[in-house]
Every structure is written in structure tokens, then in C-alpha cells.
Legacy VTK file of the C-alpha trace (Angstrom):
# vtk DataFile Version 3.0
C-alpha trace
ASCII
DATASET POLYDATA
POINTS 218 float
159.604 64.061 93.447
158.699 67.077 91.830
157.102 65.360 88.933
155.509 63.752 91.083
153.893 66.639 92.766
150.790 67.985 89.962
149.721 64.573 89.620
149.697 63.836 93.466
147.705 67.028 94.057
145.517 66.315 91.146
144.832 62.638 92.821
144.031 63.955 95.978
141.132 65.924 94.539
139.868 63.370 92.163
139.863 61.154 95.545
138.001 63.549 97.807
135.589 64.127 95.467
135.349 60.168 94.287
134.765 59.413 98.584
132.715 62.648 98.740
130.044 60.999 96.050
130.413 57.423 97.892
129.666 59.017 100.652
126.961 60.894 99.858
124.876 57.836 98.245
125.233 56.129 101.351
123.653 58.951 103.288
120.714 58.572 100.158
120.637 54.533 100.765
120.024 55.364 104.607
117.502 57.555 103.823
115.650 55.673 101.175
115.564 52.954 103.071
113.766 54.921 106.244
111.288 56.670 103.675
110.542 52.675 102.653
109.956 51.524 105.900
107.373 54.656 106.549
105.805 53.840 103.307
105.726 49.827 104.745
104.060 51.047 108.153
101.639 53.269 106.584
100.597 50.205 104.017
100.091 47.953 107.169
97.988 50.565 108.755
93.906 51.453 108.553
93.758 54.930 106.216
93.303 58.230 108.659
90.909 60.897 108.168
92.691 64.278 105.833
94.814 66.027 108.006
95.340 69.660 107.242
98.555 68.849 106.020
99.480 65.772 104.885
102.612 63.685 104.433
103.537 62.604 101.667
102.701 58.769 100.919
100.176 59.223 104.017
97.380 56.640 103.778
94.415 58.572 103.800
90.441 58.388 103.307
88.263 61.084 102.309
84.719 61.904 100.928
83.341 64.587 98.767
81.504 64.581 95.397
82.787 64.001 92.170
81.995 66.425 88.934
81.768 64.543 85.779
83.043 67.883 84.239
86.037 68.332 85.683
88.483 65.596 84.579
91.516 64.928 82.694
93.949 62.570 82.111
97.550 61.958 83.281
100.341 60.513 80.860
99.951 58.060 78.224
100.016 54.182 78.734
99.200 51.350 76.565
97.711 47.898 77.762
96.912 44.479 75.974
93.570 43.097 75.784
92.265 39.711 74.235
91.375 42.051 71.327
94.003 44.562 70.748
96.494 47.159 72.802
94.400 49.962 73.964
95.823 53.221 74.835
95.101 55.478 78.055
96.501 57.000 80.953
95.218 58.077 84.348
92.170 59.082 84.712
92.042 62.485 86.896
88.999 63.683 88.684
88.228 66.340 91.469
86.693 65.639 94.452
84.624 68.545 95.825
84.714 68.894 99.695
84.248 71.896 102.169
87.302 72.837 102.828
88.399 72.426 99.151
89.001 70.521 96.202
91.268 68.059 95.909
93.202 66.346 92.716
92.208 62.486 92.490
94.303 59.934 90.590
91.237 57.614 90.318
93.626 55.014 88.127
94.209 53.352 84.607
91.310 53.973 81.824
91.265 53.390 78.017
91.506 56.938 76.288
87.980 56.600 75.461
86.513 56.847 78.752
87.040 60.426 79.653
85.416 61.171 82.771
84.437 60.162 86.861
81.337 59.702 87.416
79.825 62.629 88.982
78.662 62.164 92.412
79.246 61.649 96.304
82.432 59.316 96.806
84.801 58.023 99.278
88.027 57.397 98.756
90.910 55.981 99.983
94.591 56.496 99.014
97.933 57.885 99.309
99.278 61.340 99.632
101.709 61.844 96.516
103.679 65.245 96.372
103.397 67.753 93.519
105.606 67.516 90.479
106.948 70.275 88.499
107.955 69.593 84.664
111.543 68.810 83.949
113.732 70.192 80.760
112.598 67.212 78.687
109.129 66.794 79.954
106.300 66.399 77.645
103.668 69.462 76.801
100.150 69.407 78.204
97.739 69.645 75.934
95.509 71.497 78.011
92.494 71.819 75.382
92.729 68.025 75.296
92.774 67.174 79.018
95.682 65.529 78.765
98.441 66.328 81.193
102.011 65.026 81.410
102.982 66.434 84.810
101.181 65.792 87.936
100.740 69.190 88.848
97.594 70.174 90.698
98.286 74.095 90.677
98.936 73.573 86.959
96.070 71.161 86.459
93.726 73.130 88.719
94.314 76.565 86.509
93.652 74.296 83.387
90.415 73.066 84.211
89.270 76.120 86.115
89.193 75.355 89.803
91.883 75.778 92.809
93.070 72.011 93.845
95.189 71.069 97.168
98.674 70.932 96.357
98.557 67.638 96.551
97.075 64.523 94.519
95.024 61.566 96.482
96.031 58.054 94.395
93.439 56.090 94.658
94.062 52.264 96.084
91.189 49.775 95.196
90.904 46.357 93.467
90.677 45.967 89.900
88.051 48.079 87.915
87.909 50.480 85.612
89.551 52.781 86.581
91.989 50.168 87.475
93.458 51.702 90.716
96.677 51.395 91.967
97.005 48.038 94.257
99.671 49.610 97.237
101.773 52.312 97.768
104.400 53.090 95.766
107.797 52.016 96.737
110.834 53.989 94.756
114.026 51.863 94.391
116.555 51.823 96.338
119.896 51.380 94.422
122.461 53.850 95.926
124.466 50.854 97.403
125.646 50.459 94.164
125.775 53.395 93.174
128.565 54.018 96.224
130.113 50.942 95.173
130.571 52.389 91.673
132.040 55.697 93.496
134.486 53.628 96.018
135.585 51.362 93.099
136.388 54.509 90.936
138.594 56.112 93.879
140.436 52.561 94.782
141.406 52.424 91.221
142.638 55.811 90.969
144.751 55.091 93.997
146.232 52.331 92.471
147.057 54.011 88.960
149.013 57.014 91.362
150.519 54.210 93.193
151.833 53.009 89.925
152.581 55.679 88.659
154.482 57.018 91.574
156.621 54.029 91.442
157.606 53.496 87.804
158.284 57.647 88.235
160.758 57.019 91.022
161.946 53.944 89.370
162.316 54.046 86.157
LINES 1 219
218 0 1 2 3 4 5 6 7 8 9 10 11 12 13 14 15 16 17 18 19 20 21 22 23 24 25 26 27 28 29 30 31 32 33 34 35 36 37 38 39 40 41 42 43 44 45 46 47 48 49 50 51 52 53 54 55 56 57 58 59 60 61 62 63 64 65 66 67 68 69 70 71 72 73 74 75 76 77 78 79 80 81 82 83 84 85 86 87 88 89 90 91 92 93 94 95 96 97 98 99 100 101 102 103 104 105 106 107 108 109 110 111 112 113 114 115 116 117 118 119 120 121 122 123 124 125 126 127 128 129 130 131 132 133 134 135 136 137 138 139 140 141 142 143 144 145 146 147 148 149 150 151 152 153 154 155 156 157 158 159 160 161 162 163 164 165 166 167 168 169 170 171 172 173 174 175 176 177 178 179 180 181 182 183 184 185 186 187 188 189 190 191 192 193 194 195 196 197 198 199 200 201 202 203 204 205 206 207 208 209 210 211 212 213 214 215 216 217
């Protein structure tokens, strides 16, 4: 029994630990799937005036005047024409309002067409939360307007004027800017991901259990 005893202990952590992560995706599958079925209600729904502070994914509709001097774009994507694969990204403008600026993702342009056309606008959109640049996230080339992290207090100081700290995606049909179509909807995958987690710890169980009885049977 005693040589039994390190690798029992050792089991019993591995397990707790295995169940703990199971667990734990589960809790993220519950809550994805509520965030989902906000993001389906607000889709269904007519977009709302600004509030002073937004939700994120909030279906919103707002008016203010573009500058065709303050721009930039966001990331780099390439898409196929009849003629050839052009390259672009997201084309950012600011929308000028009272009560502030705010960051608009006014969709999709080739890299040649640089800025919004400057003037009053109404648009309508969703809310989508600030990001913040991870270890292995791309450099903006600020002198370039060309910005790899959706950022607004880091865009904002870029181009020289203090944004919401928030961006407005803009929904629309196709154009150019191509806007996006719907909300976004982030996958939802941490039922497998427990399954993975559950599967790990039932096999572990069954290599002790093994184990255990070749030990006391040898």
C-alpha cells in the first residue's frame, strides 16, 4: 500500500485540477451562451439612441459629422476582385458630436481609399469594447494610419483628438466601405473543451486503477 500512496496523492491532484478545468469551461459555455442570446435580442431589436454608457454589443444609432482628416485604418485584409486581390483593412473615422468624439469602424476599404467623407452622418451600429495589444500583437504604424489594435485611447492620442472608449461598428448593406452585415457572434466551443478536460481525468482514473491493481497484484 505504501507504494501505492505518492502516486494516489499525486492522482488526486491531477484529478481535482482535471474536474476543476471541466468545470470551469462549463461555467464559460453557460455564459457564452447568455452573452449570445443578448447579442440575438439586441440584433432583433430597432437601434437606441447613445446612452451615456453603453454595453457592449449594444445596438445603437447616432449622428455627428465626419472629418475627412481624421482617419485611419484597422488591420490588414485582402479580398478578390474580377481583376486581382486587393489589399485593405477597416476603414476608421471619427464622428464629431457634442458630448464627444467617438471611434467609427465605418467597414472594409481597399488600402487606397484612405479617408470618410467629411460631413454630417448617422450611423447605426454596435457597441464593441476596447482592446489592448497582446505579447504578439502587431506594431502600429502610427505615421501611416495604420493600426493593429482597436484601441480608441491609443488611436485617439495618434491622430490627435480624445475618442469614447469605445468603437461604434458600423452595420449597413454592401458599399464601400463594405460594413459589417450583423453583430458579431464569438464561438462558443467550451463544451468541448470540458469534454477534452473530463476525458483527460476519466483516463487518469483508469491508468491509477490499473496501476493500483497490477501493484497489489503482481
Amino acid at each position: 500500500m505504501r507504494r501505492l500512496l505518492l502516486p494516489a496523492i499525486s492522482t488526486a491532484i491531477m484529478l481535482a485540477i482535471l474536474i476543476s478545468l471541466g468545470v470551469w469551461q462549463l461555467e464559460r459555455m453557460a455564459w457564452k451562451q447568455g452573452l449570445l442570446d443578448q447579442i440575438a435580442r439586441a440584433e432583433v431589436q430597432p437601434a437606441i439612441d447613445l446612452p451615456d454608457t453603453p454595453p457592449a454589443f449594444a445596438k445603437i444609432r447616432v449622428t455627428g459629422r465626419f472629418r475627412d482628416d481624421l482617419w485611419g485604418l484597422y488591420g490588414a485584409q485582402g479580398r478578390d476582385t474580377a481583376q486581382a486581390t486587393l489589399m485593405g483593412g477597416q476603414l476608421l473615422g471619427v464622428l464629431e458630436r457634442p458630448s464627444g468624439a467617438i471611434l467609427v469602424d465605418l467597414g472594409w476599404v481597399p488600402s487606397a481609399a484612405t479617408h470618410p467623407q467629411a460631413g454630417p452622418a448617422t450611423v447605426e451600429g454596435f457597441i464593441r469594447p476596447a482592446e489592448h495589444p497582446g505579447m504578439f500583437a502587431a506594431t502600429d504604424d502610427v505615421r501611416g494610419r495604420r493600426f493593429y489594435t482597436l484601441d480608441p485611447a491609443a488611436i485617439g492620442a495618434a491622430l490627435g483628438v480624445k475618442l469614447a472608449p469605445f468603437t461604434l461598428v458600423a452595420i449597413g448593406p454592401v458599399g464601400m466601405p463594405d460594413p459589417s452585415r450583423a453583430l458579431p457572434r464569438p464561438p462558443n466551443d467550451h463544451f468541448g473543451y470540458a469534454l477534452t478536460w473530463f476525458s483527460f481525468a476519466a483516463i487518469l482514473a483508469i491508468i491509477f486503477a490499473l496501476h493500483a491493481r497490477r501493484t497489489r497484484h503482481p
